[in-house]
C-alpha positions in Angstrom: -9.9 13.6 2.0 -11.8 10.8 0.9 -13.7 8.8 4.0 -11.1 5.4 3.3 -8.0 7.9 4.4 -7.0 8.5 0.3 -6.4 12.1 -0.4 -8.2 12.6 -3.6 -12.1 11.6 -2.9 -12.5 11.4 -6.7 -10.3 9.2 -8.6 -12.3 8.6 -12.1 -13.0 11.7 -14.5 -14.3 11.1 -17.9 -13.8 14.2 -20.5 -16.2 16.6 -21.9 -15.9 18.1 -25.4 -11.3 18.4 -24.9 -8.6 16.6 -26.6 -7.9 14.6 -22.3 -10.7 11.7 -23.0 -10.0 10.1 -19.5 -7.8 10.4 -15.7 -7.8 7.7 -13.6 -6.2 7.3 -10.0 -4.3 4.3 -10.4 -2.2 4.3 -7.2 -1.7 6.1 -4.1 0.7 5.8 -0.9 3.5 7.0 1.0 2.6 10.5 -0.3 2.6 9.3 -3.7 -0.4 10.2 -6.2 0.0 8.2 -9.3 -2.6 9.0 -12.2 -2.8 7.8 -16.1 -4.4 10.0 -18.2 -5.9 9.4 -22.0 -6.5 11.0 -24.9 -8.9 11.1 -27.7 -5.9 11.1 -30.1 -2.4 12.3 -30.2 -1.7 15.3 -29.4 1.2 17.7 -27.7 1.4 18.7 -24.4 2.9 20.6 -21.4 3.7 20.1 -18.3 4.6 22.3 -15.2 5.1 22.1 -11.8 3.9 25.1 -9.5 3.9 26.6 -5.9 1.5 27.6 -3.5 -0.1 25.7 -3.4 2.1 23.1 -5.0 0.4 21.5 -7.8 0.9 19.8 -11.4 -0.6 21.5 -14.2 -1.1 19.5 -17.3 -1.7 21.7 -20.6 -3.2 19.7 -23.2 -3.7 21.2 -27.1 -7.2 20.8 -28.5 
């Protein structure tokens, strides 16, 4: 956890050399995470949810 109380520490990443050109944190509270993400042009892309841990994974085509 972040030293303020947030969850995620890091809430800015810029992208390397991939199709995902940005993710920013642009909310958090009541157990909510909300992040935007950009990319460099159109492109498709997947989404699934997983367990244990629970996470989001978010599969982006170069």
């Amino acid at each position: 956890p972040a030293a303020n109380g947030d969850t995620v520490s890091r809430t800015d990443f810029r992208g390397g050399s991939g199709a995902l050109a940005q993710a920013t944190q642009v909310c958090e509270g009541g157990g909510v995470v909300t992040w935007v993400l950009g990319s460099k042009e159109k492109t498709s892309f997947r989404v699934n949810a997983l367990q244990n841990p629970t996470r989001l994974v978010i599969d982006v085509e170069r």
